[in-house]
C-alpha positions as CSV (number, residue, x, y, z in Angstrom):
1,X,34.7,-25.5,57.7
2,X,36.0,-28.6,55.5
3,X,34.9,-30.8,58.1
4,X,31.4,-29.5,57.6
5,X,31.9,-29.9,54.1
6,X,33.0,-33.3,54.3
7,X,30.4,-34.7,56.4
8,X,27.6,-33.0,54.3
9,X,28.6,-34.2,51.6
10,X,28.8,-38.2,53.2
11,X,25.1,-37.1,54.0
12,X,24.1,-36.8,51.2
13,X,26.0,-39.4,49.0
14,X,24.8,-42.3,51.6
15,X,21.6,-40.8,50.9
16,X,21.4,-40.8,47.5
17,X,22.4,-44.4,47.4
18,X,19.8,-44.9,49.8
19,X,17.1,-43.6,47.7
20,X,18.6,-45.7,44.7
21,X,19.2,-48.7,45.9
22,X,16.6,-49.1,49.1
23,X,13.9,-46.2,49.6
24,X,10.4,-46.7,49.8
25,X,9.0,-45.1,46.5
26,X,4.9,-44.2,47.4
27,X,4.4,-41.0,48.0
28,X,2.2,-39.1,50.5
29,X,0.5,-35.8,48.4
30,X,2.1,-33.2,51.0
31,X,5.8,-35.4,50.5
32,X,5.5,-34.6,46.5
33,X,4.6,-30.6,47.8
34,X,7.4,-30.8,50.1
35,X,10.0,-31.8,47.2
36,X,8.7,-30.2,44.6
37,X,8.6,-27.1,46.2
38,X,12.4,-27.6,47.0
39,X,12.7,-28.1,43.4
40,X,11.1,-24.7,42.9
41,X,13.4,-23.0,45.4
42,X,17.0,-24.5,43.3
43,X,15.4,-23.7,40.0
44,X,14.2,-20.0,40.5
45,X,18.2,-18.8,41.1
46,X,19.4,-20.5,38.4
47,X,17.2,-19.2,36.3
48,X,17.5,-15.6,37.7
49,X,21.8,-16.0,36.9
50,X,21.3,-16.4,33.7
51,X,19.7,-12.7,33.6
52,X,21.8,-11.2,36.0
53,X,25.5,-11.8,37.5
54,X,25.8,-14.3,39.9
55,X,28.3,-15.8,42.5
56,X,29.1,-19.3,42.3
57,X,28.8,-19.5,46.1
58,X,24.9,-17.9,46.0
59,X,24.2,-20.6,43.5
60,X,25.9,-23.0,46.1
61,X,23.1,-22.3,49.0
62,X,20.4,-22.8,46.6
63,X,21.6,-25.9,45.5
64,X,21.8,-27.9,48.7
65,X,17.8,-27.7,48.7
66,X,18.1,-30.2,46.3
67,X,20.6,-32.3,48.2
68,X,18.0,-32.1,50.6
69,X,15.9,-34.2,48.7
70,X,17.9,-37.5,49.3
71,X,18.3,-37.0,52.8
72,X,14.8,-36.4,53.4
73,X,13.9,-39.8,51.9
74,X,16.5,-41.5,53.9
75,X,15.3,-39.7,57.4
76,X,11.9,-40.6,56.1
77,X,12.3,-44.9,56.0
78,X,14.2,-44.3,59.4
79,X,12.4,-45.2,62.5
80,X,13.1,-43.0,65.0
81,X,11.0,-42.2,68.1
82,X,9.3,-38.9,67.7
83,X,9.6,-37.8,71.2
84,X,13.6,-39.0,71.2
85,X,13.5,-36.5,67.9
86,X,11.8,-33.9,69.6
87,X,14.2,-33.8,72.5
88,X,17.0,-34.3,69.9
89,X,15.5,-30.4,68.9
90,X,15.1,-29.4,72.1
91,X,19.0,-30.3,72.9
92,X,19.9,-28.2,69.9
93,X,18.4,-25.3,70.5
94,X,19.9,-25.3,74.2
95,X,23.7,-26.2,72.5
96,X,23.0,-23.8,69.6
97,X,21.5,-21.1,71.9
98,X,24.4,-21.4,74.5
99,X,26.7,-21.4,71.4
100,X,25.4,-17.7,70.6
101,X,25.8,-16.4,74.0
102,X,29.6,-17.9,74.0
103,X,30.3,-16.2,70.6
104,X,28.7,-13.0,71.8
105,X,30.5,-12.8,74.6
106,X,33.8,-14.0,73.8
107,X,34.3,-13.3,69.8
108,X,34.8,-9.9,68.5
109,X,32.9,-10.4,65.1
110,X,29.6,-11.7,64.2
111,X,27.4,-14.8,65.6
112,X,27.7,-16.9,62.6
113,X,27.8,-20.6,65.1
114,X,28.5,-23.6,62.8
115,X,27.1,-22.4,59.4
116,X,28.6,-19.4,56.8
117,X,26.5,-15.9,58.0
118,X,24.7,-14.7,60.6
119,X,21.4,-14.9,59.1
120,X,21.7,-18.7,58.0
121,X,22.7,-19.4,62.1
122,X,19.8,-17.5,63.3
123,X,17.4,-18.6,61.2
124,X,18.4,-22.3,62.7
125,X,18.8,-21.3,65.9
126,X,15.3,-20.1,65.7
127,X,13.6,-23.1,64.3
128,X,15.2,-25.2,66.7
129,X,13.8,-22.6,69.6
130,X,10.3,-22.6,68.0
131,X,10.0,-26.4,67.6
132,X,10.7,-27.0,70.9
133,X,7.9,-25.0,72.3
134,X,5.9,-26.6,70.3
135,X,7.3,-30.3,71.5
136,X,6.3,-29.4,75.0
137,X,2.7,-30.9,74.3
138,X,3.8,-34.2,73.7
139,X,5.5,-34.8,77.1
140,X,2.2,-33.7,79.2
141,X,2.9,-36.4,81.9
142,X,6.9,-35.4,82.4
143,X,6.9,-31.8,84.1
144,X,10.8,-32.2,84.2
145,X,10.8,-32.9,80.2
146,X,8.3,-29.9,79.3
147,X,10.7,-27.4,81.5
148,X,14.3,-28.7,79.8
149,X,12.3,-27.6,76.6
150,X,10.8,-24.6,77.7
151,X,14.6,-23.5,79.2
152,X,16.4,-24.8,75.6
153,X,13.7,-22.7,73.7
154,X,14.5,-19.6,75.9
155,X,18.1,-20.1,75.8
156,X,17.7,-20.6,71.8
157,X,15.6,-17.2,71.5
158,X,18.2,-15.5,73.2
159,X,21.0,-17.1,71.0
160,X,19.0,-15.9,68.0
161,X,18.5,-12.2,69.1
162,X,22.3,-12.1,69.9
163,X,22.8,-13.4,66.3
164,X,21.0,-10.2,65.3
165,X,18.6,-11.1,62.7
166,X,15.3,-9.3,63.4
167,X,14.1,-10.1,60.0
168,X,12.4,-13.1,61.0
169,X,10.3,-11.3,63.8
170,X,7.2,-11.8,61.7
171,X,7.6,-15.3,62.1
172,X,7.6,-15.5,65.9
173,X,4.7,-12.8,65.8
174,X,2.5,-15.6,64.1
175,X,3.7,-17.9,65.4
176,X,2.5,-16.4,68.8
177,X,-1.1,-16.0,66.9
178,X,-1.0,-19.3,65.9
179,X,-0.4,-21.0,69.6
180,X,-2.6,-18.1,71.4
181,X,-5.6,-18.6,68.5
182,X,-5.1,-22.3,68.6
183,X,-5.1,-22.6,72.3
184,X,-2.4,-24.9,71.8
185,X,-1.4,-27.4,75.0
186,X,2.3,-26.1,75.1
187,X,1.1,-22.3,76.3
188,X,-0.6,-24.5,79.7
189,X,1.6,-24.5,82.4
């Protein structure tokens, strides 16, 4: 768990001095949504523990949406290949998926993977499932490719159901709508 600690908070020192010292400073209008609404996100829990009685810790998992910030406009100067990215996800969800089932059946307790509950480690577990659905598109030409990710993303929906968290179940609901309605390429075979 300090390990985790330490090398987050590397992250997102390196980061910050990054965004100092080096970062690009324009703007796209979506990029100033994006970190303002992380903004939003650390500011209403502080403002709601001043009304009510808060943990320090609760305080903690809001804040690291604005240590996001810095990292995000590091990742964002970096150029990195978006289909090496995208397999990057797709290798995730497999390790994180596998991860689950391991936990499931070799833990007595909870599915909590590398992060502090349940929830946070299915909630990553799905994202990482979900995105690599979506990545098969971009790797029409490699059959090979498109299966690994359709496998990973299985694998990483299973790790997320073990994990128990059914309250993001609305999310794969539309996002099923959203690929059926869109006739997106990664539902072709």
């Amino acid at each position: 768990d300090n390990f985790y600690n330490v090398v987050a908070l590397l992250l997102v020192i390196l980061s910050i001095y990054y965004t100092i010292f080096y970062a690009k400073r324009s703007f796209h209008r979506h990029e100033f949504i994006l970190i303002f609404s992380y903004v939003l996100i650390l500011i209403y829990p502080f403002y709601s523990s001043l009304t009510h009685q808060s943990s320090l810790a609760e305080i903690d998992n809001y804040l690291r949406f604005l240590f996001v910030i810095p990292v995000y406009i590091t990742l964002r100067d970096m150029n990195i290949s978006l289909k090496l990215f995208l397999l990057s996800i797709g290798l995730a969800s497999l390790l994180s998926g596998t991860l689950a089932i391991f936990q499931y059946l070799y833990i007595n307790g909870p599915i909590v993977g590398y992060s502090s509950s349940s929830s946070v480690f299915g909630a990553i577990v799905l994202f990482f499932s979900l995105t690599s659905v979506v990545s098969t598109a971009y790797f029409d030409k490699n059959k090979f490719i498109q299966y690994f990710l359709y496998v990973s993303s299985s694998i990483g929906i299973i790790g997320w159901m073990l994990t128990g968290q059914r309250g993001l179940i609305l999310l794969i609901i539309f996002f099923g709508f959203f690929l059926f309605f869109t006739k997106s390429k990664c539902l072709l075979w």
